[in-house]
mmCIF file as Biopython writes it, N, C-alpha, C and O atoms, coordinates in Angstrom:
data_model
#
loop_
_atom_site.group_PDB
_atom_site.id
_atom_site.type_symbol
_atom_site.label_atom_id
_atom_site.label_alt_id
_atom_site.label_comp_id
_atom_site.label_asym_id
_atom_site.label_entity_id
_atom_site.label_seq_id
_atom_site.pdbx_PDB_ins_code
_atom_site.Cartn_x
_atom_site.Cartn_y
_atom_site.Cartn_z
_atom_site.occupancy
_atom_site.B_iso_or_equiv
_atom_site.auth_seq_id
_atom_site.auth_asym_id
_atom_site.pdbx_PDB_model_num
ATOM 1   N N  . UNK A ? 1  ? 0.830   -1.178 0.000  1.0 0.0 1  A 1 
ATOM 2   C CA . UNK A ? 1  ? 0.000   0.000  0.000  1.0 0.0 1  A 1 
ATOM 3   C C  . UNK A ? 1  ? 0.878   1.247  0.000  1.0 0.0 1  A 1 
ATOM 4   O O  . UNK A ? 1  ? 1.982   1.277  0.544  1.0 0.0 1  A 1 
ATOM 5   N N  . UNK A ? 2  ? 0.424   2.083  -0.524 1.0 0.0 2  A 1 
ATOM 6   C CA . UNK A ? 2  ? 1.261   3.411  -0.702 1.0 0.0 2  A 1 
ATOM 7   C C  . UNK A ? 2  ? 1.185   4.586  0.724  1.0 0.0 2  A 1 
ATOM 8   O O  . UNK A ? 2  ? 0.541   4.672  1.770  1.0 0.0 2  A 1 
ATOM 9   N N  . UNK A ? 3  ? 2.073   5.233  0.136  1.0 0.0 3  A 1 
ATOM 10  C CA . UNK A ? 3  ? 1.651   6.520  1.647  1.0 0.0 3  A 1 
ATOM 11  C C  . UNK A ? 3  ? 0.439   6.679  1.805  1.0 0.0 3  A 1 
ATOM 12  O O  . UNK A ? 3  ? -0.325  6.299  2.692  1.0 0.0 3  A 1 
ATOM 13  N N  . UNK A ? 4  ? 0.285   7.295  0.848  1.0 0.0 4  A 1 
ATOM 14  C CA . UNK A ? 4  ? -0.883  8.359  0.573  1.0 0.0 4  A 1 
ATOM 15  C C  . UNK A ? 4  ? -2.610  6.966  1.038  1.0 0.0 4  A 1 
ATOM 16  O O  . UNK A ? 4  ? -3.729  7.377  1.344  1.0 0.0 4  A 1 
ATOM 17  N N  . UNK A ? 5  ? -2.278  5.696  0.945  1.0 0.0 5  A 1 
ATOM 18  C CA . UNK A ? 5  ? -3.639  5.521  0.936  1.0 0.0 5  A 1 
ATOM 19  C C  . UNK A ? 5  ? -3.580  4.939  2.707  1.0 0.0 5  A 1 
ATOM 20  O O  . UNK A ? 5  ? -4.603  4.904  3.390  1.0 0.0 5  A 1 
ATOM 21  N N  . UNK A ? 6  ? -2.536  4.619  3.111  1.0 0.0 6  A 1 
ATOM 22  C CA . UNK A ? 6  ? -2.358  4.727  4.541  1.0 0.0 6  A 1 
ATOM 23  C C  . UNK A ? 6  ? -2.692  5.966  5.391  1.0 0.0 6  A 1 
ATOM 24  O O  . UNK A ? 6  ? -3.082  6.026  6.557  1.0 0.0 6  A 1 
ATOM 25  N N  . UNK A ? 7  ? -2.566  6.440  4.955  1.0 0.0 7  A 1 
ATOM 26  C CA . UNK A ? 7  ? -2.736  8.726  5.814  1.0 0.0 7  A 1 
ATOM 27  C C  . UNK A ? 7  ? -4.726  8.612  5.395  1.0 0.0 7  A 1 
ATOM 28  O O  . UNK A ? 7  ? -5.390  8.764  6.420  1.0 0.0 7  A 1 
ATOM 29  N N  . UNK A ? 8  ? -5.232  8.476  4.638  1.0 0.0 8  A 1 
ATOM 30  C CA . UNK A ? 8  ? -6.892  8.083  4.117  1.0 0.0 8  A 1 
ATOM 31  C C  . UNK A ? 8  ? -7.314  6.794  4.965  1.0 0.0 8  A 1 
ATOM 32  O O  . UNK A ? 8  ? -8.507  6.733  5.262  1.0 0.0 8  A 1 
ATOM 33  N N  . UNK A ? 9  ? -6.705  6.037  5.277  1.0 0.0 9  A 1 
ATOM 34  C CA . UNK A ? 9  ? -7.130  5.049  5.955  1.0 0.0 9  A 1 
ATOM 35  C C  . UNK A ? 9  ? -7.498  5.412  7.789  1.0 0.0 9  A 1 
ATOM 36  O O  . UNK A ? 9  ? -8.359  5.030  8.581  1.0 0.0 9  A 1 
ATOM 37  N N  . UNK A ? 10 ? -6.124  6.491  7.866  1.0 0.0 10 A 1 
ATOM 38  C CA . UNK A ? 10 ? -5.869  6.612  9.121  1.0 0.0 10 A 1 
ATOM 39  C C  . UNK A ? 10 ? -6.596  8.386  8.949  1.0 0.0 10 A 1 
ATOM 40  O O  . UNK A ? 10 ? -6.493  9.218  9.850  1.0 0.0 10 A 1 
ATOM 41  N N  . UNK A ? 11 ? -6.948  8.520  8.277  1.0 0.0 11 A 1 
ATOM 42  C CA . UNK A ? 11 ? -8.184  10.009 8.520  1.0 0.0 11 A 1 
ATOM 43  C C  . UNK A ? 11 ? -9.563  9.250  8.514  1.0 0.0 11 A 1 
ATOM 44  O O  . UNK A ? 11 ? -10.564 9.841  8.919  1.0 0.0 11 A 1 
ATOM 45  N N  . UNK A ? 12 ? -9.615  8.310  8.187  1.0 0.0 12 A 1 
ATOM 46  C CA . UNK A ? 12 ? -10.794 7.980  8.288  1.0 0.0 12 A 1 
ATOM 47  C C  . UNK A ? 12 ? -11.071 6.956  9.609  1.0 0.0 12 A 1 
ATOM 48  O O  . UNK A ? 12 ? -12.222 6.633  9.904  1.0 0.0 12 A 1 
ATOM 49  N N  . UNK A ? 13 ? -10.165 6.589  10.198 1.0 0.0 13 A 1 
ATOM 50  C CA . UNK A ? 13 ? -9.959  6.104  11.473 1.0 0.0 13 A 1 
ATOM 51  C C  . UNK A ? 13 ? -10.351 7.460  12.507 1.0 0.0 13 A 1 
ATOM 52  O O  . UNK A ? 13 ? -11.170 7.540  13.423 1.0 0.0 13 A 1 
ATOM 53  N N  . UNK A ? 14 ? -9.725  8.122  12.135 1.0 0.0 14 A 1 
ATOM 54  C CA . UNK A ? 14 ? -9.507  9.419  13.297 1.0 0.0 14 A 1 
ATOM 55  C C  . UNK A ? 14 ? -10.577 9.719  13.215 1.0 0.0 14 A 1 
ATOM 56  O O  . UNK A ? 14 ? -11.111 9.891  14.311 1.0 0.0 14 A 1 
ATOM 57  N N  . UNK A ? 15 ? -11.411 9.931  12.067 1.0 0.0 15 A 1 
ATOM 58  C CA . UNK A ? 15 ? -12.807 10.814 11.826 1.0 0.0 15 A 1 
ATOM 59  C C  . UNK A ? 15 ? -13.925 10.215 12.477 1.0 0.0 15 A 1 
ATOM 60  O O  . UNK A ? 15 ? -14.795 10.880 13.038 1.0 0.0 15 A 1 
ATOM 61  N N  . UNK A ? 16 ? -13.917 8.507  12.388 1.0 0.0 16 A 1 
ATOM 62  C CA . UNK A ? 16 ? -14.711 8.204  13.155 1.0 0.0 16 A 1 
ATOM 63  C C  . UNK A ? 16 ? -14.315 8.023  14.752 1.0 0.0 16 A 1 
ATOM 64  O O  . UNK A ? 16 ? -15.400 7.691  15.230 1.0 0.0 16 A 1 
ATOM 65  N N  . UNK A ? 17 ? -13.822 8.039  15.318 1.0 0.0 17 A 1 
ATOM 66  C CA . UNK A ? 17 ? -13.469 8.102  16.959 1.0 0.0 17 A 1 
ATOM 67  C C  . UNK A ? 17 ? -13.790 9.187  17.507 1.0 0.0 17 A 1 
ATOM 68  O O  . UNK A ? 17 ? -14.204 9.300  18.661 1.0 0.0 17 A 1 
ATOM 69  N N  . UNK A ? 18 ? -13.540 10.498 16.326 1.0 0.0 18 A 1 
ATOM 70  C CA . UNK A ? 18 ? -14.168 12.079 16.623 1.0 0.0 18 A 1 
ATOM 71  C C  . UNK A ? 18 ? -15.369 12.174 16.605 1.0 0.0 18 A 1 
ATOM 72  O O  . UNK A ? 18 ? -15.882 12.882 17.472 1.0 0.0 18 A 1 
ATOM 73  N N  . UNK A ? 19 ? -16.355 11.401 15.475 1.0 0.0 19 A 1 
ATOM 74  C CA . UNK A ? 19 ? -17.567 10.965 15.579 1.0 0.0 19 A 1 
ATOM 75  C C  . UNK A ? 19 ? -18.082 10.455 16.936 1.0 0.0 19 A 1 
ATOM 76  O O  . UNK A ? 19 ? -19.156 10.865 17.377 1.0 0.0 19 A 1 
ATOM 77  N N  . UNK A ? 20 ? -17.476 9.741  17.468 1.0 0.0 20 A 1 
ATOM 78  C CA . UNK A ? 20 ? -18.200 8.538  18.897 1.0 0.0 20 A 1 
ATOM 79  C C  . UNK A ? 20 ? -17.537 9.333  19.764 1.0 0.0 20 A 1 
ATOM 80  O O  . UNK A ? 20 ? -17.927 8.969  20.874 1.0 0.0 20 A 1 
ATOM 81  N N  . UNK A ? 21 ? -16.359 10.660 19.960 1.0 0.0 21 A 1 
ATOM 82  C CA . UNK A ? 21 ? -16.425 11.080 21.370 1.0 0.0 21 A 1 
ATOM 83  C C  . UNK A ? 21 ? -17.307 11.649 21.821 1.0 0.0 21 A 1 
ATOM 84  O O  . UNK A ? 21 ? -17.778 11.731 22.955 1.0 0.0 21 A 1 
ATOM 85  N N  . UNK A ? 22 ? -17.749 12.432 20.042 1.0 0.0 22 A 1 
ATOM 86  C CA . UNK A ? 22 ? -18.769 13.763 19.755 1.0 0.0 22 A 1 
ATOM 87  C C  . UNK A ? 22 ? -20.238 13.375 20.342 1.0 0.0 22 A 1 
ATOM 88  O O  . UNK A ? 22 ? -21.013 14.220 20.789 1.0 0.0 22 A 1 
ATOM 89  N N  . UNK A ? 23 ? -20.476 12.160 20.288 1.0 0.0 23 A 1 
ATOM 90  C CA . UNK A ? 23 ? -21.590 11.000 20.565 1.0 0.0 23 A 1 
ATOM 91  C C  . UNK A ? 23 ? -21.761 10.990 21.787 1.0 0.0 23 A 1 
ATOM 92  O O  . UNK A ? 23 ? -22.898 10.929 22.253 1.0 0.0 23 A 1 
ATOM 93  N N  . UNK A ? 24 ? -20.394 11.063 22.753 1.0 0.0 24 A 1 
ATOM 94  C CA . UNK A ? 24 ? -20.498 10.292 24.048 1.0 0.0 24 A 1 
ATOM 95  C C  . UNK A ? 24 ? -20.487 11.700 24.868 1.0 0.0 24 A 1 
ATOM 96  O O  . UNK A ? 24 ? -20.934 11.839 26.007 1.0 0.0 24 A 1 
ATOM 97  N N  . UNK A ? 25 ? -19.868 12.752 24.042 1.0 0.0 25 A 1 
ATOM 98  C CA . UNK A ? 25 ? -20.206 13.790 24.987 1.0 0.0 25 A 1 
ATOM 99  C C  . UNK A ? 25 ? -21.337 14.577 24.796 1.0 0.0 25 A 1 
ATOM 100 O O  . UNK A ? 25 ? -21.319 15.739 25.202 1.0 0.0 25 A 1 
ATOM 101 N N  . UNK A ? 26 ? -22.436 14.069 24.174 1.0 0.0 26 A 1 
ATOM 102 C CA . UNK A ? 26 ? -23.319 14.863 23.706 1.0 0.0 26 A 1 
ATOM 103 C C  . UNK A ? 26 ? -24.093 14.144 24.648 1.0 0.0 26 A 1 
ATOM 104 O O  . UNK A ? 26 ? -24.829 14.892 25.292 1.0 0.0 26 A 1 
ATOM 105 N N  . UNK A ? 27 ? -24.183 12.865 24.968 1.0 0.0 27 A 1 
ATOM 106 C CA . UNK A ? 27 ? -24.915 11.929 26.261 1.0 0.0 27 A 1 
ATOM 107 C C  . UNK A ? 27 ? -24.528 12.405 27.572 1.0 0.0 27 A 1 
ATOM 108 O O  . UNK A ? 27 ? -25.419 12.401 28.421 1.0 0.0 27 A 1 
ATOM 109 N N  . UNK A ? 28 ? -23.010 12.944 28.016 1.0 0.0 28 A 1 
ATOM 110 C CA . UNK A ? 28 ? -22.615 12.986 28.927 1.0 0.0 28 A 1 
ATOM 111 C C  . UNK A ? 28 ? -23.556 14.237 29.244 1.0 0.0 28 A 1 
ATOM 112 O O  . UNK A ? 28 ? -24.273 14.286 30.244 1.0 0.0 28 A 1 
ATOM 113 N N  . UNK A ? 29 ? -23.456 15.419 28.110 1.0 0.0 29 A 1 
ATOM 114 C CA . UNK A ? 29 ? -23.955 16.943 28.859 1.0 0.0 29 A 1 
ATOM 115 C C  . UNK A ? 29 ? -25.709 16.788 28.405 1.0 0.0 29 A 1 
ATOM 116 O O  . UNK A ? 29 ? -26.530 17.614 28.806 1.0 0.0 29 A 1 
ATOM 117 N N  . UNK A ? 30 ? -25.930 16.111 27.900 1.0 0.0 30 A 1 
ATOM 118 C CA . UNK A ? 30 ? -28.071 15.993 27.652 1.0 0.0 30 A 1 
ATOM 119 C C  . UNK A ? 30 ? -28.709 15.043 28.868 1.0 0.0 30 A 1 
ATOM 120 O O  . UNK A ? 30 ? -29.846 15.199 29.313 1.0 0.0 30 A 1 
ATOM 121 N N  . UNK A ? 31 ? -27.511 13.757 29.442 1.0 0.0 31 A 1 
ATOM 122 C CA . UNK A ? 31 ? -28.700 13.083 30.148 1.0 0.0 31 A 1 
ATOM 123 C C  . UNK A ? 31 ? -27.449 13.437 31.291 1.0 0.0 31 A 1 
ATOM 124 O O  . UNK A ? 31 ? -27.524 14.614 31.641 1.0 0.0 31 A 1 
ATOM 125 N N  . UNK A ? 32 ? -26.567 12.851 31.806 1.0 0.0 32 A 1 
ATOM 126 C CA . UNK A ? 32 ? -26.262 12.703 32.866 1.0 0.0 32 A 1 
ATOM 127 C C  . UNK A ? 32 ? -25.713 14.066 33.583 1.0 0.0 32 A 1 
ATOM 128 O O  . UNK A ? 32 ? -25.646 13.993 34.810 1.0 0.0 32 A 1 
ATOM 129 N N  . UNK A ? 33 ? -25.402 15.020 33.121 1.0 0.0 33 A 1 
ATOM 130 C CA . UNK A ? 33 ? -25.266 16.046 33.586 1.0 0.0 33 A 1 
ATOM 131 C C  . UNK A ? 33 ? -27.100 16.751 34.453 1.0 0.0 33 A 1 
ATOM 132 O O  . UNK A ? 33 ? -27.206 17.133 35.619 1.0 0.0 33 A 1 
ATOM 133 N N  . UNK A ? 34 ? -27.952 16.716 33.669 1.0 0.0 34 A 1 
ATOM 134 C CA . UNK A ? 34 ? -28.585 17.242 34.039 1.0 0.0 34 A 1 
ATOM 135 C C  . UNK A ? 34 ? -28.942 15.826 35.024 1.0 0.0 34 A 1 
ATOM 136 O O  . UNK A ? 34 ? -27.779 15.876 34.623 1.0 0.0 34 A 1 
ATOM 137 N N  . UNK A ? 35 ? -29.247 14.872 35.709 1.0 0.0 35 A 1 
ATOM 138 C CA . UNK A ? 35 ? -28.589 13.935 36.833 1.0 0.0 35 A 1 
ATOM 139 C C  . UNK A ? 35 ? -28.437 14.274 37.526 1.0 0.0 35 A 1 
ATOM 140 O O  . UNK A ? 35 ? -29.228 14.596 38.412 1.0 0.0 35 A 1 
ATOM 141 N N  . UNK A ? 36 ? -27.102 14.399 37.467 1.0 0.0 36 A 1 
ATOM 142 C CA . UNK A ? 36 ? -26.319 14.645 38.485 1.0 0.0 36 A 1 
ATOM 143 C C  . UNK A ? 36 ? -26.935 16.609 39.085 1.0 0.0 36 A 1 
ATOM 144 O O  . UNK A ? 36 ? -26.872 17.070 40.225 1.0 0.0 36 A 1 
ATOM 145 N N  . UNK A ? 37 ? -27.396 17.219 37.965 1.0 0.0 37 A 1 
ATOM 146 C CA . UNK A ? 37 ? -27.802 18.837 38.961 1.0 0.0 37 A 1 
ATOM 147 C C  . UNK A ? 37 ? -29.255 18.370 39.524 1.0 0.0 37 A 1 
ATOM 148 O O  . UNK A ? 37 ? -29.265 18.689 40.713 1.0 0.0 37 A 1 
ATOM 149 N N  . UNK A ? 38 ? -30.504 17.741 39.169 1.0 0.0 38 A 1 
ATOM 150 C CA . UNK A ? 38 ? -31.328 16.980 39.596 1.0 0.0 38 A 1 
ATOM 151 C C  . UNK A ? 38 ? -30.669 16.781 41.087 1.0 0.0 38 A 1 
ATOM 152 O O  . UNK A ? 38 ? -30.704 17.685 41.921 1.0 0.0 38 A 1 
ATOM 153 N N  . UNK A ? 39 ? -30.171 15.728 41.293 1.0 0.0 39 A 1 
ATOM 154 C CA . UNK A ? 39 ? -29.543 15.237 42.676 1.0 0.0 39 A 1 
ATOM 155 C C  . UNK A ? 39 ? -28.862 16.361 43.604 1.0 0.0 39 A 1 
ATOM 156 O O  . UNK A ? 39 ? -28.897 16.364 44.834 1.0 0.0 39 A 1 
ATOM 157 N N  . UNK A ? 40 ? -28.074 17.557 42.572 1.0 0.0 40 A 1 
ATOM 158 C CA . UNK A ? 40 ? -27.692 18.269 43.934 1.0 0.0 40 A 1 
ATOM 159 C C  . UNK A ? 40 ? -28.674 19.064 44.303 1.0 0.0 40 A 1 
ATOM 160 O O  . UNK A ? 40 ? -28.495 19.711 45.335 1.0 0.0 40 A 1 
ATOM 161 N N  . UNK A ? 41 ? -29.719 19.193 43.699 1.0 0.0 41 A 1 
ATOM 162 C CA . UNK A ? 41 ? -30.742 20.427 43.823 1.0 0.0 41 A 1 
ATOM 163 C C  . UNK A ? 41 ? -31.741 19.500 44.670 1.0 0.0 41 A 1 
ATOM 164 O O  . UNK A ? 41 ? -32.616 20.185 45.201 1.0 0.0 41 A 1 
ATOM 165 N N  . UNK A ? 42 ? -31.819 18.507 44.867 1.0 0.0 42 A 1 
ATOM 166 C CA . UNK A ? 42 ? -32.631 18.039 45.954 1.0 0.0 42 A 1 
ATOM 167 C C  . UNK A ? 42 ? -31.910 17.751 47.108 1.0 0.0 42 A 1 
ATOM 168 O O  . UNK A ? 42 ? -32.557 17.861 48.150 1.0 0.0 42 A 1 
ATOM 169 N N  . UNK A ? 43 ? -30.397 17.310 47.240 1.0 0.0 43 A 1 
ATOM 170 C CA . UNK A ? 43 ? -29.797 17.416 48.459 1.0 0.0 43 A 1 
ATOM 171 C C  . UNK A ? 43 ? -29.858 18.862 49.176 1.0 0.0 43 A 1 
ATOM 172 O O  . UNK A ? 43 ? -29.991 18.890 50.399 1.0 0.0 43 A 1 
ATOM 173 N N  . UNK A ? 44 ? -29.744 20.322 48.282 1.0 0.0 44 A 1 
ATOM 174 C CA . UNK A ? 44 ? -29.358 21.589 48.730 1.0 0.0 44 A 1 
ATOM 175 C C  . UNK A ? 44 ? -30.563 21.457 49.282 1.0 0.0 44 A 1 
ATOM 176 O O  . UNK A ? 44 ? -30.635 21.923 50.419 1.0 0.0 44 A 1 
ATOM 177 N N  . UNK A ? 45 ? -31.661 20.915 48.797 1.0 0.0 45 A 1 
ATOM 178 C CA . UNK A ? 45 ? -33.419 21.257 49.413 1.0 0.0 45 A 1 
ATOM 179 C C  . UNK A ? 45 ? -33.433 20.272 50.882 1.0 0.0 45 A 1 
ATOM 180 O O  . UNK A ? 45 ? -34.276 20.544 51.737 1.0 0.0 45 A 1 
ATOM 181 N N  . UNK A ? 46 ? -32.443 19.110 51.117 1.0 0.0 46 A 1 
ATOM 182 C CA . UNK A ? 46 ? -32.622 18.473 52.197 1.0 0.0 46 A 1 
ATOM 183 C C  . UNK A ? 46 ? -31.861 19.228 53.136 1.0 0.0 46 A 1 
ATOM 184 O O  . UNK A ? 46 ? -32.441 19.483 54.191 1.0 0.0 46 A 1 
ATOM 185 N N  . UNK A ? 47 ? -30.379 19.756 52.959 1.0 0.0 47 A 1 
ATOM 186 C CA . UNK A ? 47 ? -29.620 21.010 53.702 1.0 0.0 47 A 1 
ATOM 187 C C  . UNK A ? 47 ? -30.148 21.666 53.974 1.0 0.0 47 A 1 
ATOM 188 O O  . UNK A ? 47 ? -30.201 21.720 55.203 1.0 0.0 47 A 1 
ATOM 189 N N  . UNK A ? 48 ? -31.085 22.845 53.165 1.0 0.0 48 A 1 
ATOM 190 C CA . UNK A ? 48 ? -31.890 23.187 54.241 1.0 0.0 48 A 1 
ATOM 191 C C  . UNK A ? 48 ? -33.177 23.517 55.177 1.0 0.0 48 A 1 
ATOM 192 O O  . UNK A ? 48 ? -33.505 24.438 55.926 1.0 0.0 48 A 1 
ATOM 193 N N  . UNK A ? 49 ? -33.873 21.977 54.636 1.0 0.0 49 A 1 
ATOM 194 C CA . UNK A ? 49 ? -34.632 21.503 55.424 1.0 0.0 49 A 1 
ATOM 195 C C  . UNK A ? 49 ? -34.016 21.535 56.628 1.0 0.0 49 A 1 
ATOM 196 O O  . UNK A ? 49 ? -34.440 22.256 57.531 1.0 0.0 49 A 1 
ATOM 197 N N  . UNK A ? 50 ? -32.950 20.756 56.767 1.0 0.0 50 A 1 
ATOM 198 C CA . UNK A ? 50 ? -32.775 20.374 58.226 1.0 0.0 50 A 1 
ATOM 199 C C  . UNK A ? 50 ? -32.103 21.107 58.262 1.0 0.0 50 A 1 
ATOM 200 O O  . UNK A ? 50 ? -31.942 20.840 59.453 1.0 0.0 50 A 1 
ATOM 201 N N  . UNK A ? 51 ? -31.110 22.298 58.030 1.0 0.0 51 A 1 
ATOM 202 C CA . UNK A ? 51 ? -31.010 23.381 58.564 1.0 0.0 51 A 1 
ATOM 203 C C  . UNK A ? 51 ? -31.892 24.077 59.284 1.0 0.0 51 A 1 
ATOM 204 O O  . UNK A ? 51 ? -31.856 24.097 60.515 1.0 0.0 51 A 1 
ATOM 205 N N  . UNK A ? 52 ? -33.025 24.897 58.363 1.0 0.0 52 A 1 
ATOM 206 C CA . UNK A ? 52 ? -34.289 24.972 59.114 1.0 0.0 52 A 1 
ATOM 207 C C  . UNK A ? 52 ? -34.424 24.655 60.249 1.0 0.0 52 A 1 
ATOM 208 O O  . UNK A ? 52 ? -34.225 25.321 61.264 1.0 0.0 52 A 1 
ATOM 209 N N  . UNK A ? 53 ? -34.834 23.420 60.109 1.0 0.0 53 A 1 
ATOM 210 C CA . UNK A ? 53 ? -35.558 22.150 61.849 1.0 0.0 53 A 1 
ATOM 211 C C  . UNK A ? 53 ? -34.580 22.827 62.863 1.0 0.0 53 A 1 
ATOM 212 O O  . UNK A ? 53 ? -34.988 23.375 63.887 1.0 0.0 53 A 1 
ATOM 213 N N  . UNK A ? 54 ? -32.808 22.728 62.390 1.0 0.0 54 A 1 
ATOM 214 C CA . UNK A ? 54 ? -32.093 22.590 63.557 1.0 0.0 54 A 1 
ATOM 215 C C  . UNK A ? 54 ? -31.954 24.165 64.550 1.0 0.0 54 A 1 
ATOM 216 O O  . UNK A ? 54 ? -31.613 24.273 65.727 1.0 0.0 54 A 1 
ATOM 217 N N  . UNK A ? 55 ? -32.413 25.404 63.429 1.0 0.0 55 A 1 
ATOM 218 C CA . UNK A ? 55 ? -32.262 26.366 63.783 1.0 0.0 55 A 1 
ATOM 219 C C  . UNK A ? 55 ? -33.953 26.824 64.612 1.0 0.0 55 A 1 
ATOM 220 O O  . UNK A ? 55 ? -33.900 27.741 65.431 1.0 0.0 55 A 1 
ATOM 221 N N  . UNK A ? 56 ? -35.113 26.266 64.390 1.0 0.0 56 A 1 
ATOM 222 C CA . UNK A ? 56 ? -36.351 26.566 64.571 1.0 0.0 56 A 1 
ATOM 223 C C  . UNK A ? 56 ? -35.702 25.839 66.311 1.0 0.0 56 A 1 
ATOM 224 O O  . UNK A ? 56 ? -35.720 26.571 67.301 1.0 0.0 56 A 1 
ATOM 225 N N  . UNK A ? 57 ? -35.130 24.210 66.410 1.0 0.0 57 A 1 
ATOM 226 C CA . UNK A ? 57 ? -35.501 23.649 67.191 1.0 0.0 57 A 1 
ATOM 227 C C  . UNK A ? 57 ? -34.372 24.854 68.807 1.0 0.0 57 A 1 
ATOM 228 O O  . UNK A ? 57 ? -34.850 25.378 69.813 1.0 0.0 57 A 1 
ATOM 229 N N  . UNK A ? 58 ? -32.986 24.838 68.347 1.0 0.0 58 A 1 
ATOM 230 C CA . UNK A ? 58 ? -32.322 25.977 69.247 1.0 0.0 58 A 1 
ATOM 231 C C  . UNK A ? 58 ? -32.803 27.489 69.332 1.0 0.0 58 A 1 
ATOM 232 O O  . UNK A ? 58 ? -32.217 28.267 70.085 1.0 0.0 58 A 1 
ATOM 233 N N  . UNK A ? 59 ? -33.656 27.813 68.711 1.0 0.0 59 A 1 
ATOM 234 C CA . UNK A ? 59 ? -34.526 29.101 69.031 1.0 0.0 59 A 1 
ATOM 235 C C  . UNK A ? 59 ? -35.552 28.534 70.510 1.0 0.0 59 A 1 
ATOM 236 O O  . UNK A ? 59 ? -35.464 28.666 71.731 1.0 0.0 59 A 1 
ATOM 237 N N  . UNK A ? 60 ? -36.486 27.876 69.569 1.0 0.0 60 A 1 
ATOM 238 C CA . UNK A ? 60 ? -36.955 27.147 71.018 1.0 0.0 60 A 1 
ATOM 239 C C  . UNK A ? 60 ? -36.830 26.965 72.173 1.0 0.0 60 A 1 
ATOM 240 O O  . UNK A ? 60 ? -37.686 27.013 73.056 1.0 0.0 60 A 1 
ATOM 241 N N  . UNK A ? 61 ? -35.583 26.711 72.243 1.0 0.0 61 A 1 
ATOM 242 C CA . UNK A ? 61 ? -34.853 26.410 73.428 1.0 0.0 61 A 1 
ATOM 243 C C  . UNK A ? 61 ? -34.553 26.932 74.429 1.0 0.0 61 A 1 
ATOM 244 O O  . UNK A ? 61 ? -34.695 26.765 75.640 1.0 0.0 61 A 1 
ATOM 245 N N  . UNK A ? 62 ? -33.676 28.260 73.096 1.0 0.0 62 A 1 
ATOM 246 C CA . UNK A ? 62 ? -33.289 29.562 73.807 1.0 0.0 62 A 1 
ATOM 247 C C  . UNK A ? 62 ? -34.529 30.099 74.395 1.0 0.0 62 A 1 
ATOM 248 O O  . UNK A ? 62 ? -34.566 30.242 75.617 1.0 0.0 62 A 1 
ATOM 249 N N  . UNK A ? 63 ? -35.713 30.463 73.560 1.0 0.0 63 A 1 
ATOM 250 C CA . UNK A ? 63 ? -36.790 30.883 74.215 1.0 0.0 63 A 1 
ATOM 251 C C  . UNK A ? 63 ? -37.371 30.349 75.376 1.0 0.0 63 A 1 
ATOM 252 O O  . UNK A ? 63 ? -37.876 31.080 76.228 1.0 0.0 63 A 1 
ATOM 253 N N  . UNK A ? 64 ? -37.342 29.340 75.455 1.0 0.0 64 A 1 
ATOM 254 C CA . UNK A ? 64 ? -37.379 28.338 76.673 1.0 0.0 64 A 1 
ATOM 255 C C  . UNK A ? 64 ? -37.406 28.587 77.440 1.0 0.0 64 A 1 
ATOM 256 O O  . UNK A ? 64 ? -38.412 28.640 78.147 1.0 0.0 64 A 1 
ATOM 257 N N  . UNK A ? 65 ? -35.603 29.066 77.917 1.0 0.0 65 A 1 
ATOM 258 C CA . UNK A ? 65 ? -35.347 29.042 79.065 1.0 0.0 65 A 1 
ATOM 259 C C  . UNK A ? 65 ? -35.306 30.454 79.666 1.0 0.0 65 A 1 
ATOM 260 O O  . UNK A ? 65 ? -34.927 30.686 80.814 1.0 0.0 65 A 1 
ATOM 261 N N  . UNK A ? 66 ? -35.762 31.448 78.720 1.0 0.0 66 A 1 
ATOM 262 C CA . UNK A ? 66 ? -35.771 32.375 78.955 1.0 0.0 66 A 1 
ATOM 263 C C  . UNK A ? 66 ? -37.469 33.032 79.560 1.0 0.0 66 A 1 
ATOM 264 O O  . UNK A ? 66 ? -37.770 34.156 79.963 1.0 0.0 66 A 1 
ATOM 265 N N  . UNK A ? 67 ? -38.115 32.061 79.432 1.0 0.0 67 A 1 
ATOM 266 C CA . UNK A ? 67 ? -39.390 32.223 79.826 1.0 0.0 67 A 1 
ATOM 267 C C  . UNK A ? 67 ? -39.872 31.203 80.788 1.0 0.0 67 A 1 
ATOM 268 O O  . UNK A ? 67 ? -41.025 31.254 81.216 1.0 0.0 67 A 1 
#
């Protein structure tokens, strides 16, 4: 085989692998990215839930003992 049809063989190697990263990162940022912000946006909502609770419950307290 000659140069020239080795360098065509191997652009067309390269072209498709650029194809399937282009593929895999187009999955990574459409499904699992938005995932993974899904999940932190309901943990930040459990933070401060029980933030909340913990600050309602030492107000309480304080008021408590002050009355």
């Amino acid at each position: 085989m000659s140069t020239e049809q080795d360098n065509k063989e191997a652009i067309i190697r390269i072209e498709g692998k650029l194809e399937l990263m282009d593929s895999k990162l187009g999955v990574l940022k459409d499904n699992h990215l938005f995932h993974i912000e899904k999940d932190m946006r309901q943990l930040r909502a459990l933070v401060w839930f029980i933030g909340t609770t913990v600050f309602a419950q030492m107000m309480f307290i304080v008021l408590r003992t002050f009355m």
